[in-house]
mmCIF file of the N, C-alpha and C atoms, coordinates in Angstrom:
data_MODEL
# 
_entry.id   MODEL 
# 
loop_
_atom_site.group_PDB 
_atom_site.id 
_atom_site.type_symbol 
_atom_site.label_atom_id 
_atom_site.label_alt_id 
_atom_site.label_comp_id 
_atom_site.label_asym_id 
_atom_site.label_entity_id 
_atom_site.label_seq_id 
_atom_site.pdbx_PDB_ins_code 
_atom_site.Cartn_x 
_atom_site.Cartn_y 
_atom_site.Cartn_z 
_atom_site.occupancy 
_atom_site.B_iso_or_equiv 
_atom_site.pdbx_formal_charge 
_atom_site.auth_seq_id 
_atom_site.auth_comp_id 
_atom_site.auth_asym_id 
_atom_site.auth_atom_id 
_atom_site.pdbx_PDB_model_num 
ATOM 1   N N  . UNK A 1 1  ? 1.564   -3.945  23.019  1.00 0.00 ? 1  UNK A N  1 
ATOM 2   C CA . UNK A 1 1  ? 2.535   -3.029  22.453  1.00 0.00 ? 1  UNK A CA 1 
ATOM 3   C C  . UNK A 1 1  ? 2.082   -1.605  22.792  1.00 0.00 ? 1  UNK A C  1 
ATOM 4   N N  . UNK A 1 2  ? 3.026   -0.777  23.640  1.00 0.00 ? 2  UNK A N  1 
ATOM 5   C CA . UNK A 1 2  ? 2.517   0.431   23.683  1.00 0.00 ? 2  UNK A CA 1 
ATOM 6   C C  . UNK A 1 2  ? 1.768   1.500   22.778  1.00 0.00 ? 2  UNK A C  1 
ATOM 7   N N  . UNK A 1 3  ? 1.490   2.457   22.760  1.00 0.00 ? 3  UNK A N  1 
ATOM 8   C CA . UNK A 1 3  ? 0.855   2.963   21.418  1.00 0.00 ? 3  UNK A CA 1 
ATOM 9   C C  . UNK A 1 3  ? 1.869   3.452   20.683  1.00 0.00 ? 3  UNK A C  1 
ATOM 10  N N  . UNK A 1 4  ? 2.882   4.629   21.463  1.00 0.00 ? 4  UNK A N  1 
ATOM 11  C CA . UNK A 1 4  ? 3.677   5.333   20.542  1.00 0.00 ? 4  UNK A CA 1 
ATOM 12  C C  . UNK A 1 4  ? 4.618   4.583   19.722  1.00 0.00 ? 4  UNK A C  1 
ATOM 13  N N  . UNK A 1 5  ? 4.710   3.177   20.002  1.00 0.00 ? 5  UNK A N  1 
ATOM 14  C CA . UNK A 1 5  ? 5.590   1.912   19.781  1.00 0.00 ? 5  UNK A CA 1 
ATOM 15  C C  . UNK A 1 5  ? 4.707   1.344   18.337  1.00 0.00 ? 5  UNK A C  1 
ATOM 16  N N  . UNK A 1 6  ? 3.771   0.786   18.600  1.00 0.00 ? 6  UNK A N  1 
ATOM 17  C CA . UNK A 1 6  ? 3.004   0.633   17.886  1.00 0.00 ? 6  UNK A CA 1 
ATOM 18  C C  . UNK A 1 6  ? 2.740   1.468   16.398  1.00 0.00 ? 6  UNK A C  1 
ATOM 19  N N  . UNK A 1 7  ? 2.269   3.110   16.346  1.00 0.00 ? 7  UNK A N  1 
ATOM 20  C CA . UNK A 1 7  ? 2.504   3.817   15.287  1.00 0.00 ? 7  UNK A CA 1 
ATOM 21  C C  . UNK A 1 7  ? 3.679   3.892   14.845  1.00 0.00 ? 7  UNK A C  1 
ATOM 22  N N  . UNK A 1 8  ? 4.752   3.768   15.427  1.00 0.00 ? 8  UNK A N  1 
ATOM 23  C CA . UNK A 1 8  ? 5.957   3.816   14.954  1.00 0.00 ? 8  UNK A CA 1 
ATOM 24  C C  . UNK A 1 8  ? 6.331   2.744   14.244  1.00 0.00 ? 8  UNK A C  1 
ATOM 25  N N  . UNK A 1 9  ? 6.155   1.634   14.250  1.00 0.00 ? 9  UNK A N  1 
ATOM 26  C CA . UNK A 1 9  ? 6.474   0.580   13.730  1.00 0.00 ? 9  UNK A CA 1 
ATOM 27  C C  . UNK A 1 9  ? 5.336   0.643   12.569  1.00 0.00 ? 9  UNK A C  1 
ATOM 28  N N  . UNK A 1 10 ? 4.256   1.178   12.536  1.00 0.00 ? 10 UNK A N  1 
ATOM 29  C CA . UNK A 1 10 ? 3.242   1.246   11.612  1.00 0.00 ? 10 UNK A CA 1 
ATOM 30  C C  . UNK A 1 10 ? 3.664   1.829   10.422  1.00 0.00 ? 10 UNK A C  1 
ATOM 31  N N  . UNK A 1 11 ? 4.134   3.266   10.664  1.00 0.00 ? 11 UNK A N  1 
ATOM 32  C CA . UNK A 1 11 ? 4.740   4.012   9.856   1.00 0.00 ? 11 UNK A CA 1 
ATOM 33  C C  . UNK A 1 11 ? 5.526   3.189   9.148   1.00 0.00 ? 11 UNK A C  1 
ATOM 34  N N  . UNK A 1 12 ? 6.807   2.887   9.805   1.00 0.00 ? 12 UNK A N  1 
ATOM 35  C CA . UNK A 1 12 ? 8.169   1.802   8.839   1.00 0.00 ? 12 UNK A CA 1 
ATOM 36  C C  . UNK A 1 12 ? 7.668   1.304   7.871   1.00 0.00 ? 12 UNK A C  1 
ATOM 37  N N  . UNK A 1 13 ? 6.132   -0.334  8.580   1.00 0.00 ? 13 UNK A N  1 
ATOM 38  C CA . UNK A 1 13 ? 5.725   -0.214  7.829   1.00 0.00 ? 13 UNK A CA 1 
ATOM 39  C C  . UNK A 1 13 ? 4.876   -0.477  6.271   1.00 0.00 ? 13 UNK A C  1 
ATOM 40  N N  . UNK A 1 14 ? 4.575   0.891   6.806   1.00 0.00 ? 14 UNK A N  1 
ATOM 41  C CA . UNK A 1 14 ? 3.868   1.693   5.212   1.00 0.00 ? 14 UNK A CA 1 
ATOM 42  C C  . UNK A 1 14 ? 4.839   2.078   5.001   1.00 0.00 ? 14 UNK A C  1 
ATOM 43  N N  . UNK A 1 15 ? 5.736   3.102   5.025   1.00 0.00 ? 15 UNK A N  1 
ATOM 44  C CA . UNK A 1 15 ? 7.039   3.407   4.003   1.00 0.00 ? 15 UNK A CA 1 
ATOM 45  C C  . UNK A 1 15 ? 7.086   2.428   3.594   1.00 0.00 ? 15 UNK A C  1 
ATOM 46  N N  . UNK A 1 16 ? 7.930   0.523   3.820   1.00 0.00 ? 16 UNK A N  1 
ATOM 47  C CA . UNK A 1 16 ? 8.265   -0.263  3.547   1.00 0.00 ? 16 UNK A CA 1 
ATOM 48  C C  . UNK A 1 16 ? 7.354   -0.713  2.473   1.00 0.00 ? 16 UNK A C  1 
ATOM 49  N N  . UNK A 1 17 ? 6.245   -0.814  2.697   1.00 0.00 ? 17 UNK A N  1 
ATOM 50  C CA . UNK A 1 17 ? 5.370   -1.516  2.188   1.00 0.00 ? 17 UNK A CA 1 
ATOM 51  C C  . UNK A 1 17 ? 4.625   -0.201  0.609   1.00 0.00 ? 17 UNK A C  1 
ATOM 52  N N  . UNK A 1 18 ? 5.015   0.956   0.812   1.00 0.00 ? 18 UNK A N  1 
ATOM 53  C CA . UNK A 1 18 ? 4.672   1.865   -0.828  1.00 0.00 ? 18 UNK A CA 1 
ATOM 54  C C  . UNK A 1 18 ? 5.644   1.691   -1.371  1.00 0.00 ? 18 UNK A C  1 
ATOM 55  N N  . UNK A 1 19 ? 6.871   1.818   -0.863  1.00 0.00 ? 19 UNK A N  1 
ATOM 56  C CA . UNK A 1 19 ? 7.916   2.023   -1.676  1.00 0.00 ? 19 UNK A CA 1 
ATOM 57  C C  . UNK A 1 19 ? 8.576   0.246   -2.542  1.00 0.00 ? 19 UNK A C  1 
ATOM 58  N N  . UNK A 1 20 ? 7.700   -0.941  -1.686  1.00 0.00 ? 20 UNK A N  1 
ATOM 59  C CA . UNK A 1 20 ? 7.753   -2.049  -2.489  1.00 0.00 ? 20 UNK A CA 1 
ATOM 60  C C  . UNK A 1 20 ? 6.903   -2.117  -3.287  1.00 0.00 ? 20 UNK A C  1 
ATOM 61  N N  . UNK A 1 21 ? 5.328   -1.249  -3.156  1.00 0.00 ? 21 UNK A N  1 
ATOM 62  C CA . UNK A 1 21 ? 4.409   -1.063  -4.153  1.00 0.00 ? 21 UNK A CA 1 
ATOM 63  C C  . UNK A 1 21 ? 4.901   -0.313  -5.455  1.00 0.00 ? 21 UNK A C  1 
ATOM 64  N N  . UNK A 1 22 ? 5.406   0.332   -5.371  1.00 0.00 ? 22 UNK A N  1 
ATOM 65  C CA . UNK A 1 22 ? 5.816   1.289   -6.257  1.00 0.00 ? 22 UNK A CA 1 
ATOM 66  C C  . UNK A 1 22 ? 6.788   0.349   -6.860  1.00 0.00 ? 22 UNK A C  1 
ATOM 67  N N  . UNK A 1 23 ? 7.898   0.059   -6.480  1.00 0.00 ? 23 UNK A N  1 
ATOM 68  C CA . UNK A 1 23 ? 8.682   -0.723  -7.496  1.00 0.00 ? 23 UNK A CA 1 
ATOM 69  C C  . UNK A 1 23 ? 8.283   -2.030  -7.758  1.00 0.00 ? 23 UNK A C  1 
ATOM 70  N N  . UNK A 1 24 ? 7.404   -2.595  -7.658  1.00 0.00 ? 24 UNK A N  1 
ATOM 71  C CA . UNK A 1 24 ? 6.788   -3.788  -8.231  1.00 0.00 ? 24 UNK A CA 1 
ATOM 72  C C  . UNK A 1 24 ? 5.724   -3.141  -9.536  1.00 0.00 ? 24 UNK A C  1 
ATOM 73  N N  . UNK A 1 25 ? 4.692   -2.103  -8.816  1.00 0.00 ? 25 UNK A N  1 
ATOM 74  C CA . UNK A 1 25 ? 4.239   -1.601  -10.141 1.00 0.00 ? 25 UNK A CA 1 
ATOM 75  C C  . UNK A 1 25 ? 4.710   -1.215  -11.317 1.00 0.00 ? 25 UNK A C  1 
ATOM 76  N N  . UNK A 1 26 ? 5.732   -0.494  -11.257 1.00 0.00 ? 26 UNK A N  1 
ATOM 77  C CA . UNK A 1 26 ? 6.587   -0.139  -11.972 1.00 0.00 ? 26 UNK A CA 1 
ATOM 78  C C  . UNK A 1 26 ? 7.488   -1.472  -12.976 1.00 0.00 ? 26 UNK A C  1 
ATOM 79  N N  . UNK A 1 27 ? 7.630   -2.446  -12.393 1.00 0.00 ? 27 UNK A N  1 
ATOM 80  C CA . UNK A 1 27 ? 8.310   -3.301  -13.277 1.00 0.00 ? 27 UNK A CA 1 
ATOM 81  C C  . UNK A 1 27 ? 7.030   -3.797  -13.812 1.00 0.00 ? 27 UNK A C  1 
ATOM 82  N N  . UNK A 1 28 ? 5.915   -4.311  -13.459 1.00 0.00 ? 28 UNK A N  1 
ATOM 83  C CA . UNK A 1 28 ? 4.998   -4.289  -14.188 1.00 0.00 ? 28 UNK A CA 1 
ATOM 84  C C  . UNK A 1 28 ? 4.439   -3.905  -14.763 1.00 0.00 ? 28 UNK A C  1 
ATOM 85  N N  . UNK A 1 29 ? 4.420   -2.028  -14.694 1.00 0.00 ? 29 UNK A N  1 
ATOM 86  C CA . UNK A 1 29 ? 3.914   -1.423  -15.803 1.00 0.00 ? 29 UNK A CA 1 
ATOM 87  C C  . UNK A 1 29 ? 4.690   -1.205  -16.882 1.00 0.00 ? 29 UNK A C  1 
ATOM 88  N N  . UNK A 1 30 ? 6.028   -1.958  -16.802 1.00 0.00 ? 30 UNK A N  1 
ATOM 89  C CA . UNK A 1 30 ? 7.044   -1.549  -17.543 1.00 0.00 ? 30 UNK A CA 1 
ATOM 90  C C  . UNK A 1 30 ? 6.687   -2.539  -18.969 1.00 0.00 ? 30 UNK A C  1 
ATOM 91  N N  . UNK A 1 31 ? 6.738   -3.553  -18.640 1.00 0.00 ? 31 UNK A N  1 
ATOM 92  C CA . UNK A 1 31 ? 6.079   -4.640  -19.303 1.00 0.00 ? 31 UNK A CA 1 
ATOM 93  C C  . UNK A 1 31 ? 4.252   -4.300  -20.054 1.00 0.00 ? 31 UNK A C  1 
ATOM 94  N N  . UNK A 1 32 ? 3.593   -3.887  -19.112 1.00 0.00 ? 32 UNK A N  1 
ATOM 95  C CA . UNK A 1 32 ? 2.237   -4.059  -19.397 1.00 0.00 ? 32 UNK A CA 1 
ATOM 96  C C  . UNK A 1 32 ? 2.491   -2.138  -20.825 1.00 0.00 ? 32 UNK A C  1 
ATOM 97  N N  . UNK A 1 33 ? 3.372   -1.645  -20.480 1.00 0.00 ? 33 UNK A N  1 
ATOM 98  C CA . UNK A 1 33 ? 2.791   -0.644  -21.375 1.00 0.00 ? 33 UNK A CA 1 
ATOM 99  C C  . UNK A 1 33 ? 3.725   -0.998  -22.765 1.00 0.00 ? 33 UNK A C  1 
ATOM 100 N N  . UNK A 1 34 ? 4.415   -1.201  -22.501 1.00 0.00 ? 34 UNK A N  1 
ATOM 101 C CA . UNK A 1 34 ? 5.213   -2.110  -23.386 1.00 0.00 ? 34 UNK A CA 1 
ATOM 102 C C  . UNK A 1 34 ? 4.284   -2.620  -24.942 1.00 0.00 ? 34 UNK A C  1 
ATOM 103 N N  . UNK A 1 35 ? 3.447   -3.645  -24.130 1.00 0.00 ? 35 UNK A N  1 
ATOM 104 C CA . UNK A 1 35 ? 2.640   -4.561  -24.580 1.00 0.00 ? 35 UNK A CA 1 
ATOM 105 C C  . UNK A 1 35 ? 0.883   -3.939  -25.183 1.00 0.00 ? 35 UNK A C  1 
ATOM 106 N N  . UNK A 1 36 ? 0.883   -3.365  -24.621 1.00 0.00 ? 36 UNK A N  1 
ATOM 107 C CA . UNK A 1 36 ? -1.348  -2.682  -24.157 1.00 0.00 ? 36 UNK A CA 1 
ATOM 108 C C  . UNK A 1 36 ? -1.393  -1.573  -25.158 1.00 0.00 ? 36 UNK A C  1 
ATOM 109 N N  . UNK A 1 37 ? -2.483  -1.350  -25.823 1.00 0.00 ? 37 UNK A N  1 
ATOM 110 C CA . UNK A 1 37 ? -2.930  -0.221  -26.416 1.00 0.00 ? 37 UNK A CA 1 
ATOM 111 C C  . UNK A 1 37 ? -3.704  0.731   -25.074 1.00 0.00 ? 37 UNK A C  1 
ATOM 112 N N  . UNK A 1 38 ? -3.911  1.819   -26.149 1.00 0.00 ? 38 UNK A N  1 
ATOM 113 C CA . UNK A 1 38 ? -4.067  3.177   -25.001 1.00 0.00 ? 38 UNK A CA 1 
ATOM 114 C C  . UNK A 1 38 ? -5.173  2.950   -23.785 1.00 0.00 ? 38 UNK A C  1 
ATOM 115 N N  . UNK A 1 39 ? -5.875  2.241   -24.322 1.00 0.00 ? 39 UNK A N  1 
ATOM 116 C CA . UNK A 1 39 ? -7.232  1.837   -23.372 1.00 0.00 ? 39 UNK A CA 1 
ATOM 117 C C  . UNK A 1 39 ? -6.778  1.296   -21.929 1.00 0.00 ? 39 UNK A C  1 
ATOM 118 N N  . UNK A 1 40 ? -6.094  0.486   -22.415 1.00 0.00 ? 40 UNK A N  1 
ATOM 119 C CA . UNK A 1 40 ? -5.452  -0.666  -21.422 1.00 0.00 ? 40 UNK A CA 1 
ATOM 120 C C  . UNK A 1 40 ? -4.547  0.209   -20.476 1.00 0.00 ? 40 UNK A C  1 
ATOM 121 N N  . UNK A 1 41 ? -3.480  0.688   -21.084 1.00 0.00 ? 41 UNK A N  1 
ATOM 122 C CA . UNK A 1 41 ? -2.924  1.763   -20.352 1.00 0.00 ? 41 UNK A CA 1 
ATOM 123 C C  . UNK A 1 41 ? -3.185  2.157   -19.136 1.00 0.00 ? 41 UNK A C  1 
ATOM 124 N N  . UNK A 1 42 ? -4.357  3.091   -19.758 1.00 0.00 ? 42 UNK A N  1 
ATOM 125 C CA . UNK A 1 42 ? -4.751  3.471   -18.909 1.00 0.00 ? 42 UNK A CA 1 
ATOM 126 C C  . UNK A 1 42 ? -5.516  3.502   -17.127 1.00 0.00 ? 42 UNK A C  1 
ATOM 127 N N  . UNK A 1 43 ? -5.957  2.037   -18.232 1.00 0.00 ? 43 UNK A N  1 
ATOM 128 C CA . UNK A 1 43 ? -6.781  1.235   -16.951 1.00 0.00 ? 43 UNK A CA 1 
ATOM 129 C C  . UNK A 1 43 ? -5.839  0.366   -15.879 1.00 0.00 ? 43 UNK A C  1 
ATOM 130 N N  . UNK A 1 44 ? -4.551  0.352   -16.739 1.00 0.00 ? 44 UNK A N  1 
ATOM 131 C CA . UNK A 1 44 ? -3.585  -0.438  -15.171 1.00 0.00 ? 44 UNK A CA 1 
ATOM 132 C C  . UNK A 1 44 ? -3.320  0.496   -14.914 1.00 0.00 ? 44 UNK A C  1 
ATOM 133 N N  . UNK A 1 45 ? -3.264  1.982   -15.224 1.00 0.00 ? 45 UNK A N  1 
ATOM 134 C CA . UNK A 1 45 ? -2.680  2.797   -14.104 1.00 0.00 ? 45 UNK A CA 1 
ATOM 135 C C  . UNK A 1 45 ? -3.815  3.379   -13.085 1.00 0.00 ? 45 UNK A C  1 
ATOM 136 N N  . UNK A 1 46 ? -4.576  3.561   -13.706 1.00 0.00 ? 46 UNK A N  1 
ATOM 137 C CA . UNK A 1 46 ? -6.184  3.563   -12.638 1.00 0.00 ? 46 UNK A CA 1 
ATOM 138 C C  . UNK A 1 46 ? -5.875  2.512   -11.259 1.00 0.00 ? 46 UNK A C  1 
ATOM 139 N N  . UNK A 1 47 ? -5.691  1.232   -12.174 1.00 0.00 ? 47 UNK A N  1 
ATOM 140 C CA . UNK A 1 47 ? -5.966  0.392   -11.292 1.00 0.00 ? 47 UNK A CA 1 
ATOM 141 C C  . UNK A 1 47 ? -4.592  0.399   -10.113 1.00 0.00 ? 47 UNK A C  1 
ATOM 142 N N  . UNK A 1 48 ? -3.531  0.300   -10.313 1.00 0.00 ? 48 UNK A N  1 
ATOM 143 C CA . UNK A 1 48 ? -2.458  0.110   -9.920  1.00 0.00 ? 48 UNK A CA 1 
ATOM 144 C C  . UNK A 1 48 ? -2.321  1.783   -8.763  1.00 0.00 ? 48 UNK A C  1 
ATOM 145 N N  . UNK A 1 49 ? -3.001  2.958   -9.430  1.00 0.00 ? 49 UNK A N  1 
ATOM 146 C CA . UNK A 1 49 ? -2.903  3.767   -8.514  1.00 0.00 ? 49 UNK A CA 1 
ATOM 147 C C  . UNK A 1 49 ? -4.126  4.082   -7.184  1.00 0.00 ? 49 UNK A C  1 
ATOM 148 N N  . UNK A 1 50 ? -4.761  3.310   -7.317  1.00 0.00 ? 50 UNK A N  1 
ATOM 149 C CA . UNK A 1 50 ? -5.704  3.082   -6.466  1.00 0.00 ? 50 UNK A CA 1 
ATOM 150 C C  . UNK A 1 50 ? -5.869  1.947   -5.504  1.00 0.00 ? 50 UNK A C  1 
ATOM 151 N N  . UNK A 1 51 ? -4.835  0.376   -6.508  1.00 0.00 ? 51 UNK A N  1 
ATOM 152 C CA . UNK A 1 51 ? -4.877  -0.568  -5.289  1.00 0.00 ? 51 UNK A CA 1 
ATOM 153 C C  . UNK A 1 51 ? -4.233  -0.713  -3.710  1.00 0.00 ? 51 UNK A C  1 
ATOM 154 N N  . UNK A 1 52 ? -3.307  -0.038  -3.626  1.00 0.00 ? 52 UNK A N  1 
ATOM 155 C CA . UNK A 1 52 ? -2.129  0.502   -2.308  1.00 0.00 ? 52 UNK A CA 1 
ATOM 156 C C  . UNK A 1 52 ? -2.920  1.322   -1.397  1.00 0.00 ? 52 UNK A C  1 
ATOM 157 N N  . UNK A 1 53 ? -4.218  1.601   -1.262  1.00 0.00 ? 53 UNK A N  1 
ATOM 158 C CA . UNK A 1 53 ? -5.272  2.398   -0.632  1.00 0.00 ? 53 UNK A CA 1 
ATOM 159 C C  . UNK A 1 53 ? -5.456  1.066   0.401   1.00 0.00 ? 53 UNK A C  1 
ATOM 160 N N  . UNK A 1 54 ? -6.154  0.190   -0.208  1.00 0.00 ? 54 UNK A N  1 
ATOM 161 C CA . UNK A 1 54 ? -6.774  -1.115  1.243   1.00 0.00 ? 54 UNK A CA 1 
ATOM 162 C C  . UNK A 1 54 ? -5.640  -1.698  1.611   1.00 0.00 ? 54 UNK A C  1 
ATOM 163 N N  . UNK A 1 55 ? -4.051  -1.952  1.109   1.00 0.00 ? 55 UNK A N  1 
ATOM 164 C CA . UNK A 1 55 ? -3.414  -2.356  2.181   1.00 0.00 ? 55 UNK A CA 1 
ATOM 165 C C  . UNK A 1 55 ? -2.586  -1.452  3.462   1.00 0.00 ? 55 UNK A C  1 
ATOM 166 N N  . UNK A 1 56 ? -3.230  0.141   2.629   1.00 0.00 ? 56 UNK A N  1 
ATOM 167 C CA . UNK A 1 56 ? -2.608  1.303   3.562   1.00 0.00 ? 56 UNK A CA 1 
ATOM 168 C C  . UNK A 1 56 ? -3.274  1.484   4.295   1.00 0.00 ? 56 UNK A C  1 
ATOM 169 N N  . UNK A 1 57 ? -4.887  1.485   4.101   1.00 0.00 ? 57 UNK A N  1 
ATOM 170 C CA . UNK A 1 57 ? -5.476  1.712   5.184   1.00 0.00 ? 57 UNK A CA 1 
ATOM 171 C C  . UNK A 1 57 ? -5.539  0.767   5.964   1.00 0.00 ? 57 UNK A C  1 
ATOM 172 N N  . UNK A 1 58 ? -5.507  -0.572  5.745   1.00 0.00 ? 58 UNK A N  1 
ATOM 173 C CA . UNK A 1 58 ? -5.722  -1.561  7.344   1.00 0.00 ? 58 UNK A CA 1 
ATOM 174 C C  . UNK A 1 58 ? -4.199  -1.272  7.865   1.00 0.00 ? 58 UNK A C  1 
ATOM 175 N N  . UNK A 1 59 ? -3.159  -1.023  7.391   1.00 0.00 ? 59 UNK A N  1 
ATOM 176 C CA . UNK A 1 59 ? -1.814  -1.105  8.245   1.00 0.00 ? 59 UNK A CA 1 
ATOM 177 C C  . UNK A 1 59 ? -2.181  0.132   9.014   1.00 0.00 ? 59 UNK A C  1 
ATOM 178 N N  . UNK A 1 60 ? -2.727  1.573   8.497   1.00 0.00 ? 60 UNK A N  1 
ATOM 179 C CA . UNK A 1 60 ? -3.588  2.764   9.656   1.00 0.00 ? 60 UNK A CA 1 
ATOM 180 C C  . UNK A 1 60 ? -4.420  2.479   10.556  1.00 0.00 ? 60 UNK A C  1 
ATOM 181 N N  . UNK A 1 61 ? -5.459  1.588   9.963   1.00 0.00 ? 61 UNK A N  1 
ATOM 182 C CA . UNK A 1 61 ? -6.309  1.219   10.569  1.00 0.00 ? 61 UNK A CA 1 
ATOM 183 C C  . UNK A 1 61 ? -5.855  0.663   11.934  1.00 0.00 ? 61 UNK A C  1 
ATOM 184 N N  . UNK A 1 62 ? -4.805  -0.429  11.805  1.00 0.00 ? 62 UNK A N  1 
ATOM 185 C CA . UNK A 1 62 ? -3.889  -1.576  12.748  1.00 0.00 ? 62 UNK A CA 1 
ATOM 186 C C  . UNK A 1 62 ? -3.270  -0.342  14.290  1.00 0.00 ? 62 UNK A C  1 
ATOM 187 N N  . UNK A 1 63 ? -3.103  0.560   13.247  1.00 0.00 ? 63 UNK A N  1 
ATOM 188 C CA . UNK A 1 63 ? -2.228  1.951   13.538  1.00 0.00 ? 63 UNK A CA 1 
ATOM 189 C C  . UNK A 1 63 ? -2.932  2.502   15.111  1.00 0.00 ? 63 UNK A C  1 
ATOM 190 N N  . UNK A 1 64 ? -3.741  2.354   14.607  1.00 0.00 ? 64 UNK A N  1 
ATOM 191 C CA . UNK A 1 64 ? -4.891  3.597   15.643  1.00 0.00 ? 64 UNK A CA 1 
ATOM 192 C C  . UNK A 1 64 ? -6.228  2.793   16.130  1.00 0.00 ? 64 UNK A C  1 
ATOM 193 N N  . UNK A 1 65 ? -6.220  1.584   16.168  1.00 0.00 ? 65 UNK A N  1 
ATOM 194 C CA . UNK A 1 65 ? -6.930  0.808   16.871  1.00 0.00 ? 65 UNK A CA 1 
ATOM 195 C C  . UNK A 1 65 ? -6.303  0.631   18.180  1.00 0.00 ? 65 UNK A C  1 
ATOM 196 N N  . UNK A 1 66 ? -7.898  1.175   18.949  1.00 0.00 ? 66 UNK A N  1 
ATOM 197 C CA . UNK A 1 66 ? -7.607  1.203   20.563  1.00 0.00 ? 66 UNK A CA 1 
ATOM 198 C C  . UNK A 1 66 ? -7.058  -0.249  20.736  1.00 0.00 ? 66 UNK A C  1 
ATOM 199 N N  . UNK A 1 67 ? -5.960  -0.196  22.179  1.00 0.00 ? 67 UNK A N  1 
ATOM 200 C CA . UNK A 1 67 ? -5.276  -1.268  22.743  1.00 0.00 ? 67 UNK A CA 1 
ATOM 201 C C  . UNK A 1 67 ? -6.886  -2.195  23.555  1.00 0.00 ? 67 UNK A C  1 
ATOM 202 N N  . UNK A 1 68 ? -7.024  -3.336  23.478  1.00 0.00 ? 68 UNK A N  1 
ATOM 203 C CA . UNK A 1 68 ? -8.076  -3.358  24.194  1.00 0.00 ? 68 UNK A CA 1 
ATOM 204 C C  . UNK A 1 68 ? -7.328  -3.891  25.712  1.00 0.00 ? 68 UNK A C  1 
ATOM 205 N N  . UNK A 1 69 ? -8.326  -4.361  26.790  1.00 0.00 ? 69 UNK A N  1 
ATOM 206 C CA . UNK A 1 69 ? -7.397  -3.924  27.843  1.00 0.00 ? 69 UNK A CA 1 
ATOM 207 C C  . UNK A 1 69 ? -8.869  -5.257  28.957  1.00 0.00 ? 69 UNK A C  1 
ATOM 208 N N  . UNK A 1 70 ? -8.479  -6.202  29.449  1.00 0.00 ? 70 UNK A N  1 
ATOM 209 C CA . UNK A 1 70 ? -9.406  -7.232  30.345  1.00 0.00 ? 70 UNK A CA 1 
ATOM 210 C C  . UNK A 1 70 ? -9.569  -8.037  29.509  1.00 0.00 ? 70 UNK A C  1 
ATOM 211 N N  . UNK A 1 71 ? -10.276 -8.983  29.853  1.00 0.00 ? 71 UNK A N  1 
ATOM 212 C CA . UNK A 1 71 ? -10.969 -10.443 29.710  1.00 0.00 ? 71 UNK A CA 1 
ATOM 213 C C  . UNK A 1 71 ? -11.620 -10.220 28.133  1.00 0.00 ? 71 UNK A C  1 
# 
């Protein structure tokens, strides 16, 4: 896959792929705060705003990894 082909389709995507993060968190935090005292709270949003980092970075990562090229 060419490169500029390649980031481009990378980009899509991550858009595709935060903006399903985001509305999945969201129905889940909808529920979880619902339910949780303040402690808890807090800690799914810690958690929930920090997990979308390792599947963003390997789709970058995927992004900008040299084409390799022979045997």
């Amino acid at each position: 896959m060419p490169p500029r082909l390649k980031r481009l389709f990378g980009v899509v995507l991550l858009l595709v792929f935060v903006f399903f993060y985001i509305w999945v968190m969201t129905d889940v935090g909808a529920v979880v705060i619902s339910r949780a005292e303040g402690p808890w709270r807090m800690l799914y949003f810690a958690l929930a705003g920090i997990a979308w980092i390792v599947p963003a970075g390997a789709i970058i990562w995927w992004m900008y990894r040299p084409r390799r090229t022979g045997p």
